[in-house]
Structures are given as structure tokens and as C-alpha cells.
Gaussian input, Z-matrix of N, CA and C with variables (Angstrom, degrees):
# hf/3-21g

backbone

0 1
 N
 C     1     B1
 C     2     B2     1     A1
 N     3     B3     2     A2     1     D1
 C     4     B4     3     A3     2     D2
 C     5     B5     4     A4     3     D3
 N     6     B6     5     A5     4     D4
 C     7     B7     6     A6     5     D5
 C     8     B8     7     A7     6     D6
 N     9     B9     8     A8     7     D7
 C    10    B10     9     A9     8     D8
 C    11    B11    10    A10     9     D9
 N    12    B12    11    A11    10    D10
 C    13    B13    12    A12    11    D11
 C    14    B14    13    A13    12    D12
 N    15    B15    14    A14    13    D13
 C    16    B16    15    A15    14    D14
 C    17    B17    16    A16    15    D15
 N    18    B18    17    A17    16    D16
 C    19    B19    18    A18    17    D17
 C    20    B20    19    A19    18    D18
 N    21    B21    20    A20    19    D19
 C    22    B22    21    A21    20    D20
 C    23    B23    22    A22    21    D21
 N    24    B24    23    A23    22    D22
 C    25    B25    24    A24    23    D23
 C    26    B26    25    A25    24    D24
 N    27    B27    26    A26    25    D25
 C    28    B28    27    A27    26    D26
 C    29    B29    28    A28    27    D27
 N    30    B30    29    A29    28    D28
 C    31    B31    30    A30    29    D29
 C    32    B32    31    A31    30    D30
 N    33    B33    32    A32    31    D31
 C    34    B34    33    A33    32    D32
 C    35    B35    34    A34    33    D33
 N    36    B36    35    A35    34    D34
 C    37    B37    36    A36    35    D35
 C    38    B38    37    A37    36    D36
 N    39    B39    38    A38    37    D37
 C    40    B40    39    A39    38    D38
 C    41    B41    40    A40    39    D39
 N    42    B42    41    A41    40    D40
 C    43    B43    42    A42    41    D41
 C    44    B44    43    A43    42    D42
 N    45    B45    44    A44    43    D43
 C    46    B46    45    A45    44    D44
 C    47    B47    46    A46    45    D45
 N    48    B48    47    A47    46    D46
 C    49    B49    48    A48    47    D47
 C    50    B50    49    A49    48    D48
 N    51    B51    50    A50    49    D49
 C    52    B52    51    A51    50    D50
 C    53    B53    52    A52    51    D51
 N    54    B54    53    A53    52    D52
 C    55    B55    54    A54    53    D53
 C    56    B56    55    A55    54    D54
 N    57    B57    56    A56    55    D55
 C    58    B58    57    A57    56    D56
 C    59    B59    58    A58    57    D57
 N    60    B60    59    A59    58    D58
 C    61    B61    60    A60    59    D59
 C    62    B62    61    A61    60    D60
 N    63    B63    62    A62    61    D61
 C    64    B64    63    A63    62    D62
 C    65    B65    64    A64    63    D63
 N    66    B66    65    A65    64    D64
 C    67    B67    66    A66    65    D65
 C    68    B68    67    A67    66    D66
 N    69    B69    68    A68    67    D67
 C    70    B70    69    A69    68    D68
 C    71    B71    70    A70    69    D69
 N    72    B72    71    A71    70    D70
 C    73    B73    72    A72    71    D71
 C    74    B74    73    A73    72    D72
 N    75    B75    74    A74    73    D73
 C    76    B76    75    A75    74    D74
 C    77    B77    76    A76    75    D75
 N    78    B78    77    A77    76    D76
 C    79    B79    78    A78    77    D77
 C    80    B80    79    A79    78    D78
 N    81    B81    80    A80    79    D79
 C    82    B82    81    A81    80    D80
 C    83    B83    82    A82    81    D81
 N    84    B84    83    A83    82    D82
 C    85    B85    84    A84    83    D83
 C    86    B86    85    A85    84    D84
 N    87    B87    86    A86    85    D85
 C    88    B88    87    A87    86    D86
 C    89    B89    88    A88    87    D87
 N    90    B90    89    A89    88    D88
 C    91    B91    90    A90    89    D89
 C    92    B92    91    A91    90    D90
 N    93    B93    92    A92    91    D91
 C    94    B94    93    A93    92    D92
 C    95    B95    94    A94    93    D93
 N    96    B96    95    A95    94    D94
 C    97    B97    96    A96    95    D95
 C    98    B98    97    A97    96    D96
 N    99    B99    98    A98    97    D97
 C   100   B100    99    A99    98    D98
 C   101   B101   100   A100    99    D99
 N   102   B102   101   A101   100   D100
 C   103   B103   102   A102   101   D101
 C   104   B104   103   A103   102   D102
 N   105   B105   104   A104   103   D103
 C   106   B106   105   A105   104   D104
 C   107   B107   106   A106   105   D105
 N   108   B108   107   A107   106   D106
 C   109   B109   108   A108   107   D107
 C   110   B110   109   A109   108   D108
 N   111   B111   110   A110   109   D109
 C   112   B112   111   A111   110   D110
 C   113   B113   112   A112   111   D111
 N   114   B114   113   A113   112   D112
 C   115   B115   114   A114   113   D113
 C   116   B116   115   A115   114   D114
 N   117   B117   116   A116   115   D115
 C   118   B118   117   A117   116   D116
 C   119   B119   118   A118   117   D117
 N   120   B120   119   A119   118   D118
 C   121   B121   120   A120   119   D119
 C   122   B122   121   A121   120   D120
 N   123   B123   122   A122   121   D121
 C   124   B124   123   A123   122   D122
 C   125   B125   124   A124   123   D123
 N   126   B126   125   A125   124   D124
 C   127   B127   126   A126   125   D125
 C   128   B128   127   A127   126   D126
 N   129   B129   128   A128   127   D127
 C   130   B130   129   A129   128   D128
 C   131   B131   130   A130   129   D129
 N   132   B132   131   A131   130   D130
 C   133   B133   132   A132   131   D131
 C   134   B134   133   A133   132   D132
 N   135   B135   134   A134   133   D133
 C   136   B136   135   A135   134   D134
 C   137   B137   136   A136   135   D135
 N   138   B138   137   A137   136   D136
 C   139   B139   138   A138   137   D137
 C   140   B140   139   A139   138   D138
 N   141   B141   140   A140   139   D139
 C   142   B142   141   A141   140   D140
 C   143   B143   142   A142   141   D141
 N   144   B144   143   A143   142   D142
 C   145   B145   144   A144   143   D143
 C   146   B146   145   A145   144   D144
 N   147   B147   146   A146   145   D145
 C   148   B148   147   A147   146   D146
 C   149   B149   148   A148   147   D147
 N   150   B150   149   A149   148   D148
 C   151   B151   150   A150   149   D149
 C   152   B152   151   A151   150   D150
 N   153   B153   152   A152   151   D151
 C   154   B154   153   A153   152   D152
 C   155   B155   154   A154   153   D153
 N   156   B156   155   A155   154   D154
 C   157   B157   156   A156   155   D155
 C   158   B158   157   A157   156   D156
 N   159   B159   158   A158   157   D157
 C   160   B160   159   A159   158   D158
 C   161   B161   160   A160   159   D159
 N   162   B162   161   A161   160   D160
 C   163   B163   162   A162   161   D161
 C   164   B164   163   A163   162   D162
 N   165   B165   164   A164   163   D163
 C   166   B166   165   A165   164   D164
 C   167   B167   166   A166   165   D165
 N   168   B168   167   A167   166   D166
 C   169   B169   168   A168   167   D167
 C   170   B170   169   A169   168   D168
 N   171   B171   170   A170   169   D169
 C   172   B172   171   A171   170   D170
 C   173   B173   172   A172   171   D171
 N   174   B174   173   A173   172   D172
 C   175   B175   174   A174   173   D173
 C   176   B176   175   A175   174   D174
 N   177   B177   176   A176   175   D175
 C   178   B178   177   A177   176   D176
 C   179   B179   178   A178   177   D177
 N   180   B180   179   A179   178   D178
 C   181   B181   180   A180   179   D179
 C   182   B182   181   A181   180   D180
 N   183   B183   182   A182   181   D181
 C   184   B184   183   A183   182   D182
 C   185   B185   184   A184   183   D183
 N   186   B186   185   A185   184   D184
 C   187   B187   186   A186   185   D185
 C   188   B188   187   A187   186   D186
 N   189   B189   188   A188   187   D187
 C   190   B190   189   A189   188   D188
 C   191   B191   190   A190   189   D189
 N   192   B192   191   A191   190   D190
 C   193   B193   192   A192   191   D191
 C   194   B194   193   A193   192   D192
 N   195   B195   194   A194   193   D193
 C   196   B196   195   A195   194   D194
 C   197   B197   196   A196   195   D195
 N   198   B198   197   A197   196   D196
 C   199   B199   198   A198   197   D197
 C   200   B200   199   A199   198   D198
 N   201   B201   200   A200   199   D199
 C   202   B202   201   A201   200   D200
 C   203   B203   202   A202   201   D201
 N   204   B204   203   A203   202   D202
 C   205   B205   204   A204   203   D203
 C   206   B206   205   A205   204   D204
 N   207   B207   206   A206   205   D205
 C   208   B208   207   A207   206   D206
 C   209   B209   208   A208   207   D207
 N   210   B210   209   A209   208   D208
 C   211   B211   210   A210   209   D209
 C   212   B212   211   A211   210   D210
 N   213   B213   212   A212   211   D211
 C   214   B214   213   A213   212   D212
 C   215   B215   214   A214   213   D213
 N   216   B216   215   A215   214   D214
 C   217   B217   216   A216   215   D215
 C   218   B218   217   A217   216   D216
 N   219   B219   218   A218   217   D217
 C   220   B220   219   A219   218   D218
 C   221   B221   220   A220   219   D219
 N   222   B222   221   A221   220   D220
 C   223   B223   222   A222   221   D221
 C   224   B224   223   A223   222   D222
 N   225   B225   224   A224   223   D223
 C   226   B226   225   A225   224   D224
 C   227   B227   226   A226   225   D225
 N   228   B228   227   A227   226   D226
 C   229   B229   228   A228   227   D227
 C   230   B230   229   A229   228   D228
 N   231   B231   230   A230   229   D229
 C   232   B232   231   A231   230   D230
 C   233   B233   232   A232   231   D231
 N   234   B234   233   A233   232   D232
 C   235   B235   234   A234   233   D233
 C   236   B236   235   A235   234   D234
 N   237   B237   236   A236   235   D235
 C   238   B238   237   A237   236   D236
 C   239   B239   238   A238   237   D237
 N   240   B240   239   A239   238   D238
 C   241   B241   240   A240   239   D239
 C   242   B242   241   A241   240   D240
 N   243   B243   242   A242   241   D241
 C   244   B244   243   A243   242   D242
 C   245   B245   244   A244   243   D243
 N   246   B246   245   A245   244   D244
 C   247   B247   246   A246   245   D245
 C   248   B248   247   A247   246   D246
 N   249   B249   248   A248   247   D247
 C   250   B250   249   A249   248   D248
 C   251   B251   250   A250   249   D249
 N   252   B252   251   A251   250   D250
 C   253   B253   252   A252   251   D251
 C   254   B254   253   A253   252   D252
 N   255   B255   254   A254   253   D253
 C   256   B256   255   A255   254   D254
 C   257   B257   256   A256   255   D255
 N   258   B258   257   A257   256   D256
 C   259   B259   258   A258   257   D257
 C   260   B260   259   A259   258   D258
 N   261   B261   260   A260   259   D259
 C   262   B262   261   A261   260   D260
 C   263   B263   262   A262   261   D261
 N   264   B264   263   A263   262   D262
 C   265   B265   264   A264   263   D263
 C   266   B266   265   A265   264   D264
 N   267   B267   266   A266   265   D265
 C   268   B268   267   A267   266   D266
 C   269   B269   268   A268   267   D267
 N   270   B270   269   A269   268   D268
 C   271   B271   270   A270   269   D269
 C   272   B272   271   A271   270   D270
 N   273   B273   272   A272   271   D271
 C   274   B274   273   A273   272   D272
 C   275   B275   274   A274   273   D273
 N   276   B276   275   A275   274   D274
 C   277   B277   276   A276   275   D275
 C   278   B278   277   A277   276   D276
 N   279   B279   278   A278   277   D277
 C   280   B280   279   A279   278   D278
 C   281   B281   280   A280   279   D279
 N   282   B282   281   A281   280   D280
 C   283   B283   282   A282   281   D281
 C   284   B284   283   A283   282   D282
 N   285   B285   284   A284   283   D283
 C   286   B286   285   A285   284   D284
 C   287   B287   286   A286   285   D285
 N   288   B288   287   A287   286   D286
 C   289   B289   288   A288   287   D287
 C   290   B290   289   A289   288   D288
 N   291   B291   290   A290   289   D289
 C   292   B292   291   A291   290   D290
 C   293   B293   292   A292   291   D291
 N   294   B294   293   A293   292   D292
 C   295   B295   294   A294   293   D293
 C   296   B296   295   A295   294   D294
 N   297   B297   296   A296   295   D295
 C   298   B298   297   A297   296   D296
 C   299   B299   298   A298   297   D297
 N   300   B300   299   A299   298   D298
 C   301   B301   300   A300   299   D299
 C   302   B302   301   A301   300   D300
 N   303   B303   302   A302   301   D301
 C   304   B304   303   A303   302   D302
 C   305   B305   304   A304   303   D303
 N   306   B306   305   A305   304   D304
 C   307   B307   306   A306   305   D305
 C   308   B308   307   A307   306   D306
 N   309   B309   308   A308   307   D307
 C   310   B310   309   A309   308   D308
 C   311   B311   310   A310   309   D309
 N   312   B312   311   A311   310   D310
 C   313   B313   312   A312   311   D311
 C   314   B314   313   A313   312   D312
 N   315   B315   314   A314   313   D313
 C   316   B316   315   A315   314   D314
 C   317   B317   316   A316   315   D315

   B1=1.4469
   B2=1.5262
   B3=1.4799
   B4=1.5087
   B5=1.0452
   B6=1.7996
   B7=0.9371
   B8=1.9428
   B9=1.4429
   B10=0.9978
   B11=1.7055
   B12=1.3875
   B13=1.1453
   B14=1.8830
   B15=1.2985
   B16=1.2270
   B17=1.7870
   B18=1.2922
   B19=1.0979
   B20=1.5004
   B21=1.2258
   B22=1.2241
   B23=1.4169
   B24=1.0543
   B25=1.2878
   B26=1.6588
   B27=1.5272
   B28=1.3648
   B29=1.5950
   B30=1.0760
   B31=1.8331
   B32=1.3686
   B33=1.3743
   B34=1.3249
   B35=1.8998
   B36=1.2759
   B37=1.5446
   B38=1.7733
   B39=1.3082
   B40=1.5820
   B41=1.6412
   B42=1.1816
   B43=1.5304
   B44=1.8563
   B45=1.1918
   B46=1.3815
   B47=1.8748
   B48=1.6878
   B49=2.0071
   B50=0.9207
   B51=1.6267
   B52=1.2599
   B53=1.9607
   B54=1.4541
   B55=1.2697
   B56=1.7981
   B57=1.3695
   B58=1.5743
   B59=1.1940
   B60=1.6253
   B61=1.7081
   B62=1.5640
   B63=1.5203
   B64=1.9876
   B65=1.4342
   B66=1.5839
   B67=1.3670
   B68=1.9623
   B69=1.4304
   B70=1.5283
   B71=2.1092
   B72=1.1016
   B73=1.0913
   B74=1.3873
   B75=1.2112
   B76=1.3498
   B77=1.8084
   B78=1.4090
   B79=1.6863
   B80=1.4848
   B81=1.5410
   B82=1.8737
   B83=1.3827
   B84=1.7403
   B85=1.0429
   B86=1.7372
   B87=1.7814
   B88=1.5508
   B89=1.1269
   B90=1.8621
   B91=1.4243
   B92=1.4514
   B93=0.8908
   B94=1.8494
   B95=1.9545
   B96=1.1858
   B97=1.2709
   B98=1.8261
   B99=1.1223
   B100=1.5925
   B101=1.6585
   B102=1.8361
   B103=1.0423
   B104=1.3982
   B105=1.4970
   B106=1.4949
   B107=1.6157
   B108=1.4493
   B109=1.3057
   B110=1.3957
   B111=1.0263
   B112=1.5016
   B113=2.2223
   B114=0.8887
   B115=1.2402
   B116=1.4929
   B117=1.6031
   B118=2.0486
   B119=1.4302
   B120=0.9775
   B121=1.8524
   B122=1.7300
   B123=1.3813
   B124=1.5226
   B125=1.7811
   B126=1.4202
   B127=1.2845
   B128=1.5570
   B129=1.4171
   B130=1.4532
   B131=1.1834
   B132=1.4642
   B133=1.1919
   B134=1.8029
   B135=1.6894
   B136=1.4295
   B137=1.2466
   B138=1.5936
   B139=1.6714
   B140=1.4739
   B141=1.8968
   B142=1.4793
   B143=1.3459
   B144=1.3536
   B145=1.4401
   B146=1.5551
   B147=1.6300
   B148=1.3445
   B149=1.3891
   B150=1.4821
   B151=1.4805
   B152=1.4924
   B153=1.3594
   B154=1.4238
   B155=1.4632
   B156=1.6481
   B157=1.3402
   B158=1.5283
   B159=1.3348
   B160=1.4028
   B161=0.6642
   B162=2.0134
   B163=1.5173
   B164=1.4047
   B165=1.3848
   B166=1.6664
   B167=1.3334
   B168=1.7910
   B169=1.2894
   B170=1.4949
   B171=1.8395
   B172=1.2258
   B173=0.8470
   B174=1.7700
   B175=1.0749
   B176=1.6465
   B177=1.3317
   B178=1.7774
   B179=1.7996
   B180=1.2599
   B181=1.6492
   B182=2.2528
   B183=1.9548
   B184=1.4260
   B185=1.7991
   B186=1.2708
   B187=1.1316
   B188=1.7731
   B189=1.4373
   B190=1.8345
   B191=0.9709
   B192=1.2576
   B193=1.4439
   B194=1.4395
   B195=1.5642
   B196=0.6837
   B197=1.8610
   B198=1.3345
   B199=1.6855
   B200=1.5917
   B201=0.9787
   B202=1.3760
   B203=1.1117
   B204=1.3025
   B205=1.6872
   B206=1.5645
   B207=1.3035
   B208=1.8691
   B209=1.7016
   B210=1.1476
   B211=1.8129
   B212=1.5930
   B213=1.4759
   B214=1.1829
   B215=2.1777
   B216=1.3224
   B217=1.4288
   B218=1.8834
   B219=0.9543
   B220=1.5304
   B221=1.1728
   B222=1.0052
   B223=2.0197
   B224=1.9975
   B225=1.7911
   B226=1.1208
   B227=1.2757
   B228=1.4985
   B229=1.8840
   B230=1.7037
   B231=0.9126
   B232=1.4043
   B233=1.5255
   B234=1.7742
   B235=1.2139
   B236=1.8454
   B237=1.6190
   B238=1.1016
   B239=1.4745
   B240=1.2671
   B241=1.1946
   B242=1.5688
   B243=0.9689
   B244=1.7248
   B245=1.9116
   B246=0.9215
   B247=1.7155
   B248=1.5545
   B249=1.4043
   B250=1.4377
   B251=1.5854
   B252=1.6127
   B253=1.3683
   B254=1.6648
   B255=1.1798
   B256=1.6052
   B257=1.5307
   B258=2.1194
   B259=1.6419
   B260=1.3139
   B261=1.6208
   B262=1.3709
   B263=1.1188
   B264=1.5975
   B265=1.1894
   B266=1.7529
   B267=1.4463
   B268=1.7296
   B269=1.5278
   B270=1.4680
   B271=1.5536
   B272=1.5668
   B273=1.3625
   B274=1.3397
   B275=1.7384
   B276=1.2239
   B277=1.6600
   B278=1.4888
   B279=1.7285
   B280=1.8814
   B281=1.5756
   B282=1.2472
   B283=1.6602
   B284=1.5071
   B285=1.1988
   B286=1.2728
   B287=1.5596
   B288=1.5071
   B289=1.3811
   B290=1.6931
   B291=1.2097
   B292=1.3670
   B293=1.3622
   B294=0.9945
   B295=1.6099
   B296=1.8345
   B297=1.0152
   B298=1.9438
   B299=1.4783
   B300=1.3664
   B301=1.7236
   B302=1.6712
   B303=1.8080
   B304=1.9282
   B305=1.5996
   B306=1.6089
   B307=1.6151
   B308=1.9035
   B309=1.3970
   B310=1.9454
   B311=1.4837
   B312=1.2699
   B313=1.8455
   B314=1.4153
   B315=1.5383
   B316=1.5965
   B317=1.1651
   A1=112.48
   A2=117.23
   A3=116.04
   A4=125.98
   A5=131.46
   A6=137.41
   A7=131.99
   A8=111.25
   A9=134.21
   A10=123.87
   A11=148.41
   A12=134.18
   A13=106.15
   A14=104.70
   A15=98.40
   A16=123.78
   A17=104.83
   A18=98.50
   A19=110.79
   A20=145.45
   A21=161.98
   A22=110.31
   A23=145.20
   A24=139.41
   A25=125.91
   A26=109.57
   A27=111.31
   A28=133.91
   A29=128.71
   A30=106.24
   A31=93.73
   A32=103.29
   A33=120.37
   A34=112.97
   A35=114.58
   A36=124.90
   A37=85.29
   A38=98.49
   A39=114.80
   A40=114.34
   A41=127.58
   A42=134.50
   A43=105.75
   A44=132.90
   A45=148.01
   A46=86.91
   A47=88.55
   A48=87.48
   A49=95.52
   A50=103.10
   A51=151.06
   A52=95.97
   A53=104.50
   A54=119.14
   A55=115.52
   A56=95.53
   A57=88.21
   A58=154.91
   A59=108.05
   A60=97.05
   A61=138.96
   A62=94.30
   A63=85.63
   A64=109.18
   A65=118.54
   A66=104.22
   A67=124.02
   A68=105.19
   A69=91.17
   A70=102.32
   A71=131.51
   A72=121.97
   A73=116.77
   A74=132.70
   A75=138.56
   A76=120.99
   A77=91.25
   A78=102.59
   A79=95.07
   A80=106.26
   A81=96.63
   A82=110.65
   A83=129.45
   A84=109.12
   A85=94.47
   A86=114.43
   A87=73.50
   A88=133.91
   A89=103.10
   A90=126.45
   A91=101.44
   A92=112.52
   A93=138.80
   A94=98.34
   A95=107.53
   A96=112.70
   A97=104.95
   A98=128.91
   A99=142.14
   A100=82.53
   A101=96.83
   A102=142.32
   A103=156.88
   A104=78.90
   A105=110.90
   A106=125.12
   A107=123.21
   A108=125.72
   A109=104.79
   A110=131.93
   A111=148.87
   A112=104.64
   A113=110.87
   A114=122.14
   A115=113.37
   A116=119.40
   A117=103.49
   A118=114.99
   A119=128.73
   A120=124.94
   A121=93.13
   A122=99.35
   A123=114.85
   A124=115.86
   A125=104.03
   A126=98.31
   A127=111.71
   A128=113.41
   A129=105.63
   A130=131.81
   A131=127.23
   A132=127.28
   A133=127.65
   A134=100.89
   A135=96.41
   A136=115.79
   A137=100.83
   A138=112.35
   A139=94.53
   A140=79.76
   A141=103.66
   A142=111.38
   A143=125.69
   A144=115.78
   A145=134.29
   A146=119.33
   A147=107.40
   A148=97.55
   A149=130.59
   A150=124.54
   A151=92.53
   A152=131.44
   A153=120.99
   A154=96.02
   A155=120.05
   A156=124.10
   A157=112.37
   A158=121.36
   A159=137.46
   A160=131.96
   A161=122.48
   A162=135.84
   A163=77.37
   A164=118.89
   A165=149.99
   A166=100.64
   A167=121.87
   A168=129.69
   A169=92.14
   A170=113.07
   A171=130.22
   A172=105.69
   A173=117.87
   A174=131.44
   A175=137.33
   A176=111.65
   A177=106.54
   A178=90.45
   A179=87.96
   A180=105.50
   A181=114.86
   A182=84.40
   A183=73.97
   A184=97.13
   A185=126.62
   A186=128.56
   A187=120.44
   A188=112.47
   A189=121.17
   A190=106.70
   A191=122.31
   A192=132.79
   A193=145.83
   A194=119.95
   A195=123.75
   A196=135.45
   A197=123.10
   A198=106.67
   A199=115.01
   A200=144.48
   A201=160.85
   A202=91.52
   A203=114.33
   A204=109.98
   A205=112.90
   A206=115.04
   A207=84.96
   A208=90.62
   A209=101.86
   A210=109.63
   A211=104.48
   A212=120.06
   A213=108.98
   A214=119.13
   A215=103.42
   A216=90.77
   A217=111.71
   A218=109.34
   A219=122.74
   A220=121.91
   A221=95.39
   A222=122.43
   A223=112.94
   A224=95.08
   A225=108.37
   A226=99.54
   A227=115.22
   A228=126.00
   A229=102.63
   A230=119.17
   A231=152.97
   A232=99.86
   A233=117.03
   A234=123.12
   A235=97.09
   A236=107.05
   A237=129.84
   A238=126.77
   A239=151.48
   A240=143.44
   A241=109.88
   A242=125.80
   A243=131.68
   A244=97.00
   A245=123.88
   A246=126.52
   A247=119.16
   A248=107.97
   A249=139.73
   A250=102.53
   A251=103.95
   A252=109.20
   A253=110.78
   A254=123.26
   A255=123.02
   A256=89.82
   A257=97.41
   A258=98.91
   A259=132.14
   A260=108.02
   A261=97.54
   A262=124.11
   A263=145.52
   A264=116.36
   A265=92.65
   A266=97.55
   A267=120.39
   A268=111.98
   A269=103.77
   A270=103.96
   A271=105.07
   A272=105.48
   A273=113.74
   A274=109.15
   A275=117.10
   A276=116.72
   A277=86.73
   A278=107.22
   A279=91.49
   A280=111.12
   A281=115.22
   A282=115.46
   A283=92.38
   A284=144.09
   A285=121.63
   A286=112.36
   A287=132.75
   A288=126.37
   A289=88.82
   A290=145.16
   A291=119.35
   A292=126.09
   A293=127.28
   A294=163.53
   A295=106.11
   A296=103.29
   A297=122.38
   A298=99.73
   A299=108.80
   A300=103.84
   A301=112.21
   A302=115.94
   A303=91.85
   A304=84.70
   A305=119.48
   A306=93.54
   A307=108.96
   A308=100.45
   A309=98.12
   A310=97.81
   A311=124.67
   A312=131.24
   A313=107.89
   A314=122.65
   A315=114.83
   A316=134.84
   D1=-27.27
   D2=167.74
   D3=-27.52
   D4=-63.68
   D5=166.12
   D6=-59.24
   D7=10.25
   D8=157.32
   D9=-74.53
   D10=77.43
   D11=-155.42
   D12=-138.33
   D13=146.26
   D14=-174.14
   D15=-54.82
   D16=-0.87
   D17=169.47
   D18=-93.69
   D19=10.73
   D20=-150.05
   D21=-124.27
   D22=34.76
   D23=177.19
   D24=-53.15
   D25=127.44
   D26=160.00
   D27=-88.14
   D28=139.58
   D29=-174.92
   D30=-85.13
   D31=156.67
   D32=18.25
   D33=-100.67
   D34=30.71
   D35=-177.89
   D36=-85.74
   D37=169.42
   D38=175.35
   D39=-178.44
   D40=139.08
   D41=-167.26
   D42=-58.28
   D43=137.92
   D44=-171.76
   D45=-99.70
   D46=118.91
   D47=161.01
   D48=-90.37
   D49=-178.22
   D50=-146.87
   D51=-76.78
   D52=-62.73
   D53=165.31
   D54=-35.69
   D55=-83.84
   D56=159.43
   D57=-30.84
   D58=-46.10
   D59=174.31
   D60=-77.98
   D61=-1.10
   D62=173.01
   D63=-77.33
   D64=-29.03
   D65=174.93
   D66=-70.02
   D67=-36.10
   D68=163.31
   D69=-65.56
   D70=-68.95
   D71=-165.09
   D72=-46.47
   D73=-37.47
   D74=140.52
   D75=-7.98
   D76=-60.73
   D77=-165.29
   D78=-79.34
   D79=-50.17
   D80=-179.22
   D81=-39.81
   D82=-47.35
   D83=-145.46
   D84=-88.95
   D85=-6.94
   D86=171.51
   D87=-120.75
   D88=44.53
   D89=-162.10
   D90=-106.26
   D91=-29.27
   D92=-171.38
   D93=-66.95
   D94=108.55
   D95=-174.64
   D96=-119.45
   D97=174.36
   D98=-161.84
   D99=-87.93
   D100=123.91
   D101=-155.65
   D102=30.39
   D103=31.97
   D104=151.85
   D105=-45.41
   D106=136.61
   D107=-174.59
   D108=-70.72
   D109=-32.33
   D110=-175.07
   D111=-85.90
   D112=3.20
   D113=-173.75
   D114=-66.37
   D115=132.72
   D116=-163.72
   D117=50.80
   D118=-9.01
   D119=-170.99
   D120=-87.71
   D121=120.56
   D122=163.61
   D123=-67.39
   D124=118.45
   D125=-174.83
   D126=-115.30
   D127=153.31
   D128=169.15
   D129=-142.48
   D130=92.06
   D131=-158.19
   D132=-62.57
   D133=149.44
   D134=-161.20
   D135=-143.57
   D136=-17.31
   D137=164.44
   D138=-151.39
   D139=174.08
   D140=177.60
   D141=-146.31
   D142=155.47
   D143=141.33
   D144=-80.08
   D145=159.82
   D146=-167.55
   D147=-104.58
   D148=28.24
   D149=-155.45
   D150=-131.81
   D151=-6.22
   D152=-151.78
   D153=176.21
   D154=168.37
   D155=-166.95
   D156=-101.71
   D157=30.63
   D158=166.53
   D159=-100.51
   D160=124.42
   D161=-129.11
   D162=-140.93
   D163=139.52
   D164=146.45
   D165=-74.23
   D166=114.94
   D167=165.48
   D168=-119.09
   D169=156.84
   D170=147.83
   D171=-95.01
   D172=135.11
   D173=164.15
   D174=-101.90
   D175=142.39
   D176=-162.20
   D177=-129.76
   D178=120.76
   D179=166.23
   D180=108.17
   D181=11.42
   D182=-168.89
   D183=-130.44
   D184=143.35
   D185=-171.19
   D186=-45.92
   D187=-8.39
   D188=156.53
   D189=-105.60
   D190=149.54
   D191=129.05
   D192=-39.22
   D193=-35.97
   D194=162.22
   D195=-131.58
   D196=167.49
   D197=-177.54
   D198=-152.55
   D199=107.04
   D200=155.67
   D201=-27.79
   D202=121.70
   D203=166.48
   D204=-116.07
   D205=155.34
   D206=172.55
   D207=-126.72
   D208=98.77
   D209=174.39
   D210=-45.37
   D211=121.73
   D212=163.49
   D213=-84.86
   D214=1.04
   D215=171.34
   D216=92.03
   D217=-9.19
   D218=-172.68
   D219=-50.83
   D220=-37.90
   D221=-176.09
   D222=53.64
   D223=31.27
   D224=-179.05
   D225=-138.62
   D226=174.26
   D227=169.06
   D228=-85.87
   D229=125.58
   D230=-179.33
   D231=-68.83
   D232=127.20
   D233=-160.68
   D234=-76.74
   D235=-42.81
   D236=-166.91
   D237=-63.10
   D238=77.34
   D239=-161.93
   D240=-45.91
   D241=-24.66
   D242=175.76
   D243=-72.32
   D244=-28.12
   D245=178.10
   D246=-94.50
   D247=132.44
   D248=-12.02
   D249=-75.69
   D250=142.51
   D251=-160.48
   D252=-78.62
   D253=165.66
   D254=-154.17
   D255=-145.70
   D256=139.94
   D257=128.93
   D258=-150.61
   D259=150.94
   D260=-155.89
   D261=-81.19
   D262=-177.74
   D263=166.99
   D264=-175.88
   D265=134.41
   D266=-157.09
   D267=-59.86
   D268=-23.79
   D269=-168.53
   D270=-166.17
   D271=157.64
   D272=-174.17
   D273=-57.92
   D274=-29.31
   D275=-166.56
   D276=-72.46
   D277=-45.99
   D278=-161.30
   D279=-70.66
   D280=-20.16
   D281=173.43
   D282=-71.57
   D283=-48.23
   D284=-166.83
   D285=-72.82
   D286=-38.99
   D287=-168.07
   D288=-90.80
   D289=-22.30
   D290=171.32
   D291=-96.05
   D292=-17.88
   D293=-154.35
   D294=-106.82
   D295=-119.06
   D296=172.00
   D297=-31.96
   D298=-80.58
   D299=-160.57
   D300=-56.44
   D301=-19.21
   D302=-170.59
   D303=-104.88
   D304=-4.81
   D305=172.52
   D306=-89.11
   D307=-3.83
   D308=177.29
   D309=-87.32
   D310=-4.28
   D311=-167.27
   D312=66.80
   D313=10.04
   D314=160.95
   D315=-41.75

């Protein structure tokens, strides 16, 4: 998994510019409703896929590092604490061997 690194992308994942990420980070924060796992957690988006509405954020202030988000697009806070649905994952290798490589079909 070493040779797996965020600068390394598989498709259908791909790196989020600079330009780009306040508008996904934007929507996270106002999709994120009371008791949400992602709730107060500063997020910062950094990838995406081009196949589906799931954004790679780093996360600061929450016991992972990282979280799959799947933006539902609402452009509202989500009644549902399961919405938009998330997964977490401890470290960049484990987002890459569970995450990147079975969504590239590696």
C-alpha cells in the first residue's frame, strides 16, 4: 500500500483543486445536520470521483482522518443523521486498499 499516495490517483477518484473545494466543502457544511458523525468536524475536501457524488475530505478534530462522503446535493441540512452518508477510514493506505483500489476494480 506504500506506493499508494494521495498524489497517486486511481479512476474513477481524481485530485479536487483549489478552485473547487469550497463549493463541495460548502455543501458538506450545510448538509451536516445534529448528529451526524461528521458534526463540528472541520472538513477539507481533496478528491472526488467522476462516476458518482462522492467527495474524499480530511478530517481535523475527529478520531479518523479520513471520510467518503456521498453529498446528496440538497443545498439544505439533512433531517436524517445517516445523510449524507459517510465512511470513515484511519489512514490514507486504508482509504486507498478499501476505498480507491475496489472502487478502480484493482
Amino acid at each position: 500500500m506504500s506506493n499508494i499516495t494521495p498524489h497517486r490517483w486511481l479512476h474513477p477518484w481524481r485530485a479536487i483543486t483549489q478552485g473547487e473545494a469550497p463549493a463541495f466543502e460548502a455543501e458538506l457544511g450545510r448538509e451536516i445536520g445534529p448528529g451526524h458523525d461528521l458534526e463540528g468536524v472541520h472538513a477539507m475536501a481533496i478528491a472526488r470521483r467522476d462516476d458518482c457524488d462522492d467527495v474524499l475530505f480530511a478530517l481535523f478534530g475527529h478520531a479518523r482522518s479520513l471520510a467518503v462522503v456521498h453529498l446528496t446535493w440538497s443545498g439544505q441540512r439533512e433531517v436524517s443523521p445517516s445523510l449524507p452518508s459517510v465512511e470513515l477510514f484511519e489512514s490514507w493506505e486504508a482509504w486507498a486498499e478499501r476505498g480507491m483500489q475496489v472502487d478502480a476494480g484493482a
